[in-house]
PyMOL commands that place a pseudoatom at each C-alpha (Angstrom):
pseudoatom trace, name=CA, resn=UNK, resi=1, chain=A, elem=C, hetatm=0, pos=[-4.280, 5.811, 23.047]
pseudoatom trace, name=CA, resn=UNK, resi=2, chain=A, elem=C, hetatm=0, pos=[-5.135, 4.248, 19.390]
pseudoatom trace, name=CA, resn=UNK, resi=3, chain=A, elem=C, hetatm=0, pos=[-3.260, 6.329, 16.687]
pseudoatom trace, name=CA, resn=UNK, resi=4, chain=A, elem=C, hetatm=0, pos=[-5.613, 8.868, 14.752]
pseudoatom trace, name=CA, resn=UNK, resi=5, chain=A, elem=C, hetatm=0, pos=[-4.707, 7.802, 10.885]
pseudoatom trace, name=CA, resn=UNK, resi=6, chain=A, elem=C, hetatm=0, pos=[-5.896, 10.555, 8.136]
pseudoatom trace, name=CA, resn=UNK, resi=7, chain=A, elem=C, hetatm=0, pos=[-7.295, 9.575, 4.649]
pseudoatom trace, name=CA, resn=UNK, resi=8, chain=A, elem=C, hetatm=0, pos=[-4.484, 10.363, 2.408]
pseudoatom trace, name=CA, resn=UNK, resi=9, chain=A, elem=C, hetatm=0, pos=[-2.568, 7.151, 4.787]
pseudoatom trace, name=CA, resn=UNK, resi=10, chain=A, elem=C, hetatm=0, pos=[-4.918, 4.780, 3.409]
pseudoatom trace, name=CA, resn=UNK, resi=11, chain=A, elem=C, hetatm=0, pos=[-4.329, 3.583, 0.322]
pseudoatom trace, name=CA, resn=UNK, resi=12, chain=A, elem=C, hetatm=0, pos=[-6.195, 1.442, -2.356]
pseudoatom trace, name=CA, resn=UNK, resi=13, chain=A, elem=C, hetatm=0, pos=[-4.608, 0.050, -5.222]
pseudoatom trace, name=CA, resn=UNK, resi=14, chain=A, elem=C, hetatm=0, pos=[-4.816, 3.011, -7.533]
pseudoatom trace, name=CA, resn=UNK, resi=15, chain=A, elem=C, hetatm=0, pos=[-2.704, 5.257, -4.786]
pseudoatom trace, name=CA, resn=UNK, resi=16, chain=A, elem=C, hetatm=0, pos=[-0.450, 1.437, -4.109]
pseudoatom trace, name=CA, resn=UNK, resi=17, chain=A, elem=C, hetatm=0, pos=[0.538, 1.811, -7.988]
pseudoatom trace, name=CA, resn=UNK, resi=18, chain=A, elem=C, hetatm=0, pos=[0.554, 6.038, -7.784]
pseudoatom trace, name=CA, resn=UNK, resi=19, chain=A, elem=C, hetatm=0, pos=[3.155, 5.659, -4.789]
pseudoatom trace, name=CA, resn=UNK, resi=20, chain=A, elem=C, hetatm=0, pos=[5.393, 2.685, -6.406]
pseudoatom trace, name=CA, resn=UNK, resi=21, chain=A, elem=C, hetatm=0, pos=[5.459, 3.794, -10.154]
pseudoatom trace, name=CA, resn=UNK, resi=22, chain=A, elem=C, hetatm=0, pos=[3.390, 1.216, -11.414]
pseudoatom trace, name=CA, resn=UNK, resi=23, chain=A, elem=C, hetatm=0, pos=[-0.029, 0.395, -13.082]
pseudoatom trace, name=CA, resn=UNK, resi=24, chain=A, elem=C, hetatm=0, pos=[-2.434, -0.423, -10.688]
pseudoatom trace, name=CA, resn=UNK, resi=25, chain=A, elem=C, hetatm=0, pos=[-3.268, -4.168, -13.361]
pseudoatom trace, name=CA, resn=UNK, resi=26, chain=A, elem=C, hetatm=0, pos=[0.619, -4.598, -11.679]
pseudoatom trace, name=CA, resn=UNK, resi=27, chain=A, elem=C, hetatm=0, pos=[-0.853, -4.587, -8.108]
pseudoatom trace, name=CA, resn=UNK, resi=28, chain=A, elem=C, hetatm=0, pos=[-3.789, -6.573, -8.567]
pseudoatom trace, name=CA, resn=UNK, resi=29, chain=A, elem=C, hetatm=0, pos=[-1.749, -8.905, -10.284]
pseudoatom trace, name=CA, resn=UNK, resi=30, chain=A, elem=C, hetatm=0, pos=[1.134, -9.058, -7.158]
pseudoatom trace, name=CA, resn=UNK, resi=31, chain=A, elem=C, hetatm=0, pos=[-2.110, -8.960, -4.638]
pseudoatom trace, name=CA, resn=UNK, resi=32, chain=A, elem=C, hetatm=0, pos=[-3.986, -11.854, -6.504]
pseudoatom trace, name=CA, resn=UNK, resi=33, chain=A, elem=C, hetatm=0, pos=[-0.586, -13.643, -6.315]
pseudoatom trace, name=CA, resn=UNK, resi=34, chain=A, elem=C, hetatm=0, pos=[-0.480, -13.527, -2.371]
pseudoatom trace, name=CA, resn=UNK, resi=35, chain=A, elem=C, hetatm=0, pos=[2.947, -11.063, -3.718]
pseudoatom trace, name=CA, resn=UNK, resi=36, chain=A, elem=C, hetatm=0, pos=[0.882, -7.821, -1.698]
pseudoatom trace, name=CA, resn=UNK, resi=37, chain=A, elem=C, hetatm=0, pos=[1.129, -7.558, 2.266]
pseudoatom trace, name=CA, resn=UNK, resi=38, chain=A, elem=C, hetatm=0, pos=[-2.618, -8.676, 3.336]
pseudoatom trace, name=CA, resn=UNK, resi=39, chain=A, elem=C, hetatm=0, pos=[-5.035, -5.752, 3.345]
pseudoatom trace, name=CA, resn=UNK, resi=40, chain=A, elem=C, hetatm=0, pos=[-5.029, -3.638, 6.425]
pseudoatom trace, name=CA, resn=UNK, resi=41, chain=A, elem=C, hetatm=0, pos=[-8.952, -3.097, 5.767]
pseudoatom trace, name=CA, resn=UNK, resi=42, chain=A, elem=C, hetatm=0, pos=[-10.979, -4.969, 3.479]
pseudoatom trace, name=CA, resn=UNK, resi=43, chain=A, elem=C, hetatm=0, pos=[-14.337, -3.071, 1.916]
pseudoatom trace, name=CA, resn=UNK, resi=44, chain=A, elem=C, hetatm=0, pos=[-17.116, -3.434, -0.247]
pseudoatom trace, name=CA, resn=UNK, resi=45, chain=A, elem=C, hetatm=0, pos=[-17.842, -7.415, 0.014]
pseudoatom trace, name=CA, resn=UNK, resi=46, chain=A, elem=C, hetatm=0, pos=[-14.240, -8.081, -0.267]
pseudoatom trace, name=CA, resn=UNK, resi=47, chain=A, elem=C, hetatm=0, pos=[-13.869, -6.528, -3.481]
pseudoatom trace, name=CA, resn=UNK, resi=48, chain=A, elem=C, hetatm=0, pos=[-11.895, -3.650, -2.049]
pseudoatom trace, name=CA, resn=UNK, resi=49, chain=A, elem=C, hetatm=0, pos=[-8.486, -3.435, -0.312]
pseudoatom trace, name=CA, resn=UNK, resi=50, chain=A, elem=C, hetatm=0, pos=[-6.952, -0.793, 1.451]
pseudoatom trace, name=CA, resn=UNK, resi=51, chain=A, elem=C, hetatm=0, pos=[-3.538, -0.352, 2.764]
pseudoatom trace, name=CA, resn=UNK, resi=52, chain=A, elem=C, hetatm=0, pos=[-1.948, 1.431, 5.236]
pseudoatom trace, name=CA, resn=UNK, resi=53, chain=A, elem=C, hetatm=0, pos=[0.650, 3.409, 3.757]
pseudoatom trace, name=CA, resn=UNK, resi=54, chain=A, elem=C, hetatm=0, pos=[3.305, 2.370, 6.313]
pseudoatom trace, name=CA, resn=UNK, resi=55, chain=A, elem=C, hetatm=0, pos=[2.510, -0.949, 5.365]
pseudoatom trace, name=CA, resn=UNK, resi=56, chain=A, elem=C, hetatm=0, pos=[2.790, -0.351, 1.784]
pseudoatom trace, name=CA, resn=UNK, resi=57, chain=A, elem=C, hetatm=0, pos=[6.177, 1.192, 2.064]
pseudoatom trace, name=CA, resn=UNK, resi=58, chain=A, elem=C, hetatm=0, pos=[7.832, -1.003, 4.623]
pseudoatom trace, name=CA, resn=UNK, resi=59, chain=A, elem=C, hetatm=0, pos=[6.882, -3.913, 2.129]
pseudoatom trace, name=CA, resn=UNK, resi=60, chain=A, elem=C, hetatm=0, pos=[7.867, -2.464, -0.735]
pseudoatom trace, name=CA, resn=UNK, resi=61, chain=A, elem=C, hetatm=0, pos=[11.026, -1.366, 1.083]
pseudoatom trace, name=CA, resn=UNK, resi=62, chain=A, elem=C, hetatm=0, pos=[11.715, -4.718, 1.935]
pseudoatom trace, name=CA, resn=UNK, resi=63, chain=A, elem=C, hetatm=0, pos=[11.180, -6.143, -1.564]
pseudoatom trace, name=CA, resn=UNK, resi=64, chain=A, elem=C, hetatm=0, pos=[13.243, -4.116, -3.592]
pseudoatom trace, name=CA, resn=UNK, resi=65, chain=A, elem=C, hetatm=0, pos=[9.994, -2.263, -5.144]
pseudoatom trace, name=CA, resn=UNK, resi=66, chain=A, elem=C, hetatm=0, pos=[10.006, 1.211, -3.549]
pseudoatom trace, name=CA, resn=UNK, resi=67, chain=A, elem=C, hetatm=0, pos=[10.885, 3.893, -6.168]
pseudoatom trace, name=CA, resn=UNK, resi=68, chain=A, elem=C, hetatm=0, pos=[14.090, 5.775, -5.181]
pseudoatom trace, name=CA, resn=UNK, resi=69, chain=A, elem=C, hetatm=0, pos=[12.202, 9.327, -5.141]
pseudoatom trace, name=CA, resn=UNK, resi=70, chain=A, elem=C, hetatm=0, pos=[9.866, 8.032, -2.330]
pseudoatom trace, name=CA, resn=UNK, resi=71, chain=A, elem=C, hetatm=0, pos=[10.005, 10.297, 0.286]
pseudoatom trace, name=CA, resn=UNK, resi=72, chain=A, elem=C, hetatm=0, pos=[9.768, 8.418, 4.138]
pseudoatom trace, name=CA, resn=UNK, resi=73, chain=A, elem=C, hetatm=0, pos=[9.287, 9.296, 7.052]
pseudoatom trace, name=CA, resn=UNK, resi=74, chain=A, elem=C, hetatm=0, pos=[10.747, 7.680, 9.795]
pseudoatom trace, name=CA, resn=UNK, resi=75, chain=A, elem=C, hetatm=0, pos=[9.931, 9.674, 12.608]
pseudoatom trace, name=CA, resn=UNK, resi=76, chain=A, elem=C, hetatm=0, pos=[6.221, 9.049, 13.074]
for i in range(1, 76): cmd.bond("trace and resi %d" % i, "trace and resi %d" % (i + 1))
show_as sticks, trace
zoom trace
C-alpha cells in the first residue's frame, strides 16, 4: 500500500531554506549547482521543485547542513 504523504512533507525551496536556516537564493544556488538531491516532483514547466522532506533532511544530514535544532523523526 503506497504511503499517504500530507502537504506540510513537501517542500519547495522557500520551506528547503525555512527548515535548514538559510535564504532560499542559498538553495537555488546549491540546486543550480547539481549540490541539491534531484527533485522528488518537478512542477510548473520545470520551473518548480519540490522535495520530500525526508529527502531534504537525510541529505542535509548527510552533508553536514542540517541545523542542530531540527527536530527528526525516525520512526515513520
Amino acid at each position: 500500500m503506497a504511503k499517504s504523504i500530507t502537504l506540510d512533507e513537501l517542500l519547495g525551496v522557500n520551506e528547503v531554506a525555512e527548515l535548514l536556516d538559510v535564504r532560499a537564493n542559498q538553495v537555488s544556488v546549491w540546486s543550480h549547482r547539481g549540490k541539491m538531491p534531484t527533485p522528488d516532483v518537478i512542477l510548473n514547466g520545470g520551473k518548480t521543485q519540490v522535495w520530500l522532506r525526508d529527502t531534504i533532511v537525510n541529505w542535509a544530514s548527510d552533508v553536514g547542513k542540517l541545523p542542530n535544532d531540527v527536530q527528526i523523526d525516525w520512526r515513520r
